[in-house]
C-alpha distance (Angstrom), angle and dihedral (degrees) to the residues before:
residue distance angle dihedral
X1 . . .
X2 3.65 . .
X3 3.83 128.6 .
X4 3.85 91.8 -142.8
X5 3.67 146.5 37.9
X6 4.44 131.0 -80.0
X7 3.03 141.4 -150.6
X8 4.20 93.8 -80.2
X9 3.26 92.1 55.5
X10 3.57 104.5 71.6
X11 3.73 100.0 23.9
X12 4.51 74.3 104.7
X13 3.35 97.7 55.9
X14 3.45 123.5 80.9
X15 4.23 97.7 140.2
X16 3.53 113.7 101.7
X17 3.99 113.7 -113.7
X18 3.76 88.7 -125.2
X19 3.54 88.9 81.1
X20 3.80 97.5 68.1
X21 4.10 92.6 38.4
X22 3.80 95.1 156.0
X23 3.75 92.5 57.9
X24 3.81 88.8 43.4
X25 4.05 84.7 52.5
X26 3.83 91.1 45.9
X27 3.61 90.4 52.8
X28 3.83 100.0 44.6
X29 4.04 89.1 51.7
X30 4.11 84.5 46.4
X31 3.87 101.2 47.6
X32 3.97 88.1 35.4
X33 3.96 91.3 53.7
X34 3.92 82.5 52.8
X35 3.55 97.7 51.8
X36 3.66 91.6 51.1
X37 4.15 94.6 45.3
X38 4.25 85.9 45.9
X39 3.62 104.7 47.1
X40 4.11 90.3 43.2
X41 3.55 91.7 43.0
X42 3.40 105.9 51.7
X43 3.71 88.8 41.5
X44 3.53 91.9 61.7
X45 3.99 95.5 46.6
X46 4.04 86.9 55.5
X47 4.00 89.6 53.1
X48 3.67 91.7 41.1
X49 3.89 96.1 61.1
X50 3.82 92.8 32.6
X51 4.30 89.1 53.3
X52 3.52 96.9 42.2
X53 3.77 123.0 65.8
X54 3.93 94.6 -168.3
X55 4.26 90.4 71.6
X56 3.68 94.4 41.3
X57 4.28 82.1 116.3
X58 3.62 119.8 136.8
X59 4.07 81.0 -108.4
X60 3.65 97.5 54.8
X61 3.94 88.5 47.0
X62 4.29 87.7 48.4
X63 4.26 70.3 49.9
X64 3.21 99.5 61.9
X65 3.52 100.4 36.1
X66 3.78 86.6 59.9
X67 4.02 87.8 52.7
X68 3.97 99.3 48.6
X69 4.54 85.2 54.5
X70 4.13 82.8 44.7
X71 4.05 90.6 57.7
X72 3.68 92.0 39.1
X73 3.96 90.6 43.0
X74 3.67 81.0 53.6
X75 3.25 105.2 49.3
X76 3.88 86.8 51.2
X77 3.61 109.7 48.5
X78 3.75 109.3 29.1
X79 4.39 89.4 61.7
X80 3.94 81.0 51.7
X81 3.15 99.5 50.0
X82 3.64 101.0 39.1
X83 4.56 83.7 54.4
X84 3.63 84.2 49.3
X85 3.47 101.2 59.1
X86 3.91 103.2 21.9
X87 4.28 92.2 43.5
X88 3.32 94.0 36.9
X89 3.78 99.7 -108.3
X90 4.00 83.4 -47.9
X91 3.72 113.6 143.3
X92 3.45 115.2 -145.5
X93 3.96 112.1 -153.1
X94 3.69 117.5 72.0
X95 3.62 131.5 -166.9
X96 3.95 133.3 30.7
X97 3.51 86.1 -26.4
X98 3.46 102.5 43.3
X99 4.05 88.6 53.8
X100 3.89 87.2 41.6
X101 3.86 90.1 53.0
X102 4.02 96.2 49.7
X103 3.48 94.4 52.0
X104 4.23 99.1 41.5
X105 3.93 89.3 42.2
X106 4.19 93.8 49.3
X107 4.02 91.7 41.9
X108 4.04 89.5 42.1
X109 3.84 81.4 52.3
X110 4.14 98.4 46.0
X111 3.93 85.4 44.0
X112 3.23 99.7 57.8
X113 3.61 98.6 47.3
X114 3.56 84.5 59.4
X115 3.34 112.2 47.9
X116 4.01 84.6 54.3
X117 4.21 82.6 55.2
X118 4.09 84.0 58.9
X119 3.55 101.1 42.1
X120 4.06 84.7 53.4
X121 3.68 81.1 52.7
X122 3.21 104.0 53.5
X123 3.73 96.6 40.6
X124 3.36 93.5 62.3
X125 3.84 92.3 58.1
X126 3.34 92.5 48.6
X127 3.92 91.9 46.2
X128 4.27 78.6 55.2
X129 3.37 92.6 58.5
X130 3.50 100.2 38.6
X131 3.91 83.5 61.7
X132 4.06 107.6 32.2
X133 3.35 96.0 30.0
X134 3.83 113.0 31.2
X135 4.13 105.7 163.6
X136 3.85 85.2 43.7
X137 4.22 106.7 82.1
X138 3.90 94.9 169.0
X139 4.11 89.4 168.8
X140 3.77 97.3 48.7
X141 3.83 101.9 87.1
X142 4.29 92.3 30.3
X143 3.80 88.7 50.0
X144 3.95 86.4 113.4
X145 3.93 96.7 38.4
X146 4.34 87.7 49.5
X147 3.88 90.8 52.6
X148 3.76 88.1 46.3
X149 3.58 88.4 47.2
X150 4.11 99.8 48.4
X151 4.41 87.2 57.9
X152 3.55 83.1 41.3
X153 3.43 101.8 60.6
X154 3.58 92.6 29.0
X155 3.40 89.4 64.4
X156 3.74 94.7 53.6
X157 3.22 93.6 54.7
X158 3.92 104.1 44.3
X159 4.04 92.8 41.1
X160 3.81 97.4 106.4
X161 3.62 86.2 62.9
X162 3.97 81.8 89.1
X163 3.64 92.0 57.3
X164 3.66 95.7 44.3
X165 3.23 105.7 51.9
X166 3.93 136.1 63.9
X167 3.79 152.7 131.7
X168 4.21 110.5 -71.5
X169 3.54 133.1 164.2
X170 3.63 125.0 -109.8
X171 3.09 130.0 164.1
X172 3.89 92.1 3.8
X173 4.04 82.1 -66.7
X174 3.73 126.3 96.9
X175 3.33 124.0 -114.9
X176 3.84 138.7 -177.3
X177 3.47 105.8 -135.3
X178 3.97 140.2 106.8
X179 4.31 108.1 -66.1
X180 3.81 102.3 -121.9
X181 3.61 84.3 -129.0
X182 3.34 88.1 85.8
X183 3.90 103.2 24.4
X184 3.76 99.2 112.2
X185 4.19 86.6 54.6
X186 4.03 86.4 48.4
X187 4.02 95.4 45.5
X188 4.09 85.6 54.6
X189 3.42 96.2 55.1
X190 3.89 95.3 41.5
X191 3.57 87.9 62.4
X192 3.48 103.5 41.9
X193 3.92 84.0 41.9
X194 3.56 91.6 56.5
X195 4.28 96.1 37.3
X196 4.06 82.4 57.9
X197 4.19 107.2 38.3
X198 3.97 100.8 30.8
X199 4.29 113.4 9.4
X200 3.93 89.1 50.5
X201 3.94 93.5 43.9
X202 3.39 94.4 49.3
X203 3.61 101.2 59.8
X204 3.93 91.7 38.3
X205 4.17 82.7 53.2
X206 3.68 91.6 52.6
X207 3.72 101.1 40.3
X208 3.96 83.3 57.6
X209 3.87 97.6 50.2
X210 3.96 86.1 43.1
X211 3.75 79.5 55.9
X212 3.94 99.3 49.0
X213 3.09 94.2 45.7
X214 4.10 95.7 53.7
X215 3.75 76.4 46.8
X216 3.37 96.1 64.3
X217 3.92 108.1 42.9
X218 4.11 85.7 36.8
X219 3.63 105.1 45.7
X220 3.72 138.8 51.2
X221 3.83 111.0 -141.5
X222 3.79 113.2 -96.7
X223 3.77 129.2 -137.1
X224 4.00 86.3 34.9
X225 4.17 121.3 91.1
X226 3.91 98.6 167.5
X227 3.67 106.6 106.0
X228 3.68 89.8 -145.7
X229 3.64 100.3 44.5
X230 3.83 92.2 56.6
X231 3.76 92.4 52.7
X232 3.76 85.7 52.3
X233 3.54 101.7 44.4
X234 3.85 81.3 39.7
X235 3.65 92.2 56.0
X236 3.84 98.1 43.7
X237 3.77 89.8 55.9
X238 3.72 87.9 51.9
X239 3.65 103.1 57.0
X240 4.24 86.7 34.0
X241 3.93 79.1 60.8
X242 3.72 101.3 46.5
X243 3.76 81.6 55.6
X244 3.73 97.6 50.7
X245 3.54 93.3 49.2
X246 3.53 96.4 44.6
X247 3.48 88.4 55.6
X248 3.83 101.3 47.8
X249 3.78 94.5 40.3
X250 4.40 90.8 52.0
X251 3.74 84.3 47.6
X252 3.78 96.5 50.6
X253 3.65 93.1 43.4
X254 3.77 87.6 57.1
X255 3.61 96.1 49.7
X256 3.92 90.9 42.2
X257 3.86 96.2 51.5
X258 3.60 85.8 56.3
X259 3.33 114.6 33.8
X260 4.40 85.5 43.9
X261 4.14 84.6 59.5
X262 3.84 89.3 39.1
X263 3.56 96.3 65.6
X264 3.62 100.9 31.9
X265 4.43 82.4 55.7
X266 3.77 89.3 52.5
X267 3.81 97.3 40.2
X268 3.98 83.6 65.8
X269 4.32 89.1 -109.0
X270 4.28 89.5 130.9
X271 3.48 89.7 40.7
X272 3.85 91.2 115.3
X273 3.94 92.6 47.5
X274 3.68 116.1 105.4
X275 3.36 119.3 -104.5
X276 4.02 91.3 -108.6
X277 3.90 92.7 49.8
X278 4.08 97.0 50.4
X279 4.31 82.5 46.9
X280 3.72 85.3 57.3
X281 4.22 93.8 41.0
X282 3.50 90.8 49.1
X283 3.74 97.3 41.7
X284 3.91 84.8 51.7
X285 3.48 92.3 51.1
X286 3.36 103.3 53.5
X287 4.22 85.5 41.7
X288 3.73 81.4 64.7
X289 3.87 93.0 46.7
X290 3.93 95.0 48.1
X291 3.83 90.2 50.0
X292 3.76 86.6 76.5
X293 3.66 88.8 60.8
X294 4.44 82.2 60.1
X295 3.68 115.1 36.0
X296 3.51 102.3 63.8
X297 3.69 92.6 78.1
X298 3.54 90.1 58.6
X299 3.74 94.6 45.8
X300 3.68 93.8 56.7
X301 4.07 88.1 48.3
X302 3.57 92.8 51.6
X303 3.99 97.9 47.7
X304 3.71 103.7 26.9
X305 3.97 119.5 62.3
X306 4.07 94.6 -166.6
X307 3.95 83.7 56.2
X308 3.43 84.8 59.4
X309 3.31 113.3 38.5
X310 4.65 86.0 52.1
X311 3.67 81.9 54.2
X312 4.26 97.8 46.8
X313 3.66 78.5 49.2
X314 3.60 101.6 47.2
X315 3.75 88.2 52.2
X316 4.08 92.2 43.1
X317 4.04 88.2 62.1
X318 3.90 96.9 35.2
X319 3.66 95.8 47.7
X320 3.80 101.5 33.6
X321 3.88 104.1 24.1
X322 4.16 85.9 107.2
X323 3.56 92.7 51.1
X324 3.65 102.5 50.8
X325 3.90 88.8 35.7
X326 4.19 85.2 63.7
X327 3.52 95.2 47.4
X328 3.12 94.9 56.6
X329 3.71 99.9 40.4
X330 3.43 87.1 52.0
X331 3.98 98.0 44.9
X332 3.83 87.5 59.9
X333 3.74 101.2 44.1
X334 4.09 78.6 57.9
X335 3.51 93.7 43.4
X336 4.17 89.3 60.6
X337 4.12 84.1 60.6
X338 4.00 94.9 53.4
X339 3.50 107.3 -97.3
X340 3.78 90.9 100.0
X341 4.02 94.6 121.3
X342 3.85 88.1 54.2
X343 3.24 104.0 40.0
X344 3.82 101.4 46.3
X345 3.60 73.9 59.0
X346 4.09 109.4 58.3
X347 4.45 74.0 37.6
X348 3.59 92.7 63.1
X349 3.83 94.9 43.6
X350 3.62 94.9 46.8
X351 3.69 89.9 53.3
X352 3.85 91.6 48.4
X353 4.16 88.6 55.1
X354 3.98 88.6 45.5
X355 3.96 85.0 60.6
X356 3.40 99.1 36.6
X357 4.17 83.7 54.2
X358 4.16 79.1 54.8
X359 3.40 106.5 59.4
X360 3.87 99.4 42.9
């Protein structure tokens, strides 16, 4: 799957963007919201599972890997896209650099993607285990060595990128994109690319959840003979689950969207679109795409209550940090006069209402 355009995919267009601006301006506020919602996000994910020691699980971790690609992913694509559309596909750094950009940048991009393909992978065996095999935590002590491994691989995989692409001229403009010289080579290898890193994962990632979940209407936790603690254990693997899946399915429907409308664009099916109606497909598509750099956050808040309550927090001190800070300064300048008992007091209680005000 790729987070941009190829050669194919403009060989339609010869109409400048310019002459569908407001769509161009729709899509720059769009993409530019995105960017904003993914990098902040994702950051906040990261420094979620790193603050708090109850989600340092070897899912979490998987979590967070998939959050530090998703800011880097982000800070990829969305400055493409945003020169695509606004400088009409113009790229704007010539030279060594300039070449050296286009091909780091669209690589960074494709890496990412992947890596977040592997940690959905790899969460879903460890969601397995978690749930057939409950004593056994085969990831726990590898945790480090899997995340190495996901960037790893995902490097392997996406390294032609750097051969692929580079700076041409089109349309007296350049452009960083793949030469159609060698587009036939490049459409090969995105489909074997994407047969390999995302079509086999998928099914291996759904045979496993079919499995869980046959797991846990079939079979009674082993290793546990409290009745209570297997309907606990039991029920934390069932709301861990609807997490994982939610997860995994939001991602593939991203990809799928796109990478669907992708191939039916280079297979010649939107040929007899106008130029301003495949902008706007495309643009939609890779909207759709880019919202699995977003949701997550959102997921996690809806499913997981410790997610929440580090965020409620986070916004308690952020948003209130001034007020309780005068309070208090003031309660102990009043203290020094001899109201200290009394004012400590009306301090207290005012802080009390502040967070009460929070958590509504």
């Amino acid at each position: 799957m790729e987070f941009h355009e190829n050669s194919n995919s403009t060989n339609s267009s010869s109409t400048s963007f310019s002459l569908y601006s407001d769509n161009i301006l729709i899509f720059t506020v769009v993409f530019s919201i995105q960017f904003v919602f993914a990098v902040v996000e994702n950051l906040l994910i990261v420094w979620i599972v790193y603050k708090d020691k109850r989600l340092k699980t070897t899912t979490n971790y998987l979590v967070a890997n998939m959050a530090v690609s998703d800011v880097l992913a982000a800070v990829c694509v969305f400055p493409l896209r945003l020169i695509w559309i606004n400088f009409d596909k113009k790229w704007l750094v010539g030279g060594i650099i300039g070449q050296l950009l286009c091909k780091l940048s669209n690589f960074t991009a494709e890496l990412s993607l992947t890596v977040s393909v592997y940690s959905c992978f790899f969460i879903a065996i460890d969601r397995y285990y978690a749930v057939a095999h409950p004593i056994k935590k085969p990831f726990q002590p590898k945790i480090k060595f899997i995340i190495a491994l996901t960037w790893i691989l995902s490097s392997f995989f996406k390294a032609p990128i750097f051969y692929f692409y580079d700076i041409i001229v089109e349309d007296n403009q350049k452009i960083c994109l793949v030469s159609s010289n060698i587009s036939s080579s490049f459409s090969v290898y995105f489909y074997v690319n994407n047969v390999l890193t995302f079509g086999v994962t998928i099914i291996v990632v759904t045979i496993i959840y079919v499995l869980i979940v046959y797991k846990l209407h079939k079979h009674k936790v082993p290793g546990f003979q409290n009745n209570s603690t297997i309907r606990r254990k039991e029920l934390q693997n069932r709301k861990v689950l609807k997490l994982s899946v939610t997860i995994v399915a939001l991602f593939y429907i991203s990809w799928g969207s796109r990478s669907i409308i992708a191939i039916l664009n280079d297979t010649g099916n939107f040929d007899h679109l106008s130029q301003e109606a495949n902008f706007n497909l495309m643009s939609i598509s890779f909207f759709m795409l880019y919202m699995s750099l977003v949701y997550n956050f959102f997921v996690y808040l809806f499913f997981n209550s410790v997610y929440r309550q580090n965020f409620k927090d986070m916004i308690t001190k952020c948003c209130f940090s001034d007020t309780i800070s005068n309070i208090m300064e003031y309660s102990l300048r009043q203290s020094s006069s001899g109201n200290r008992e009394k004012v400590s007091e009306s301090g207290v209680v005012q802080m009390k209402n502040i967070q009460e005000r929070c958590s509504i």
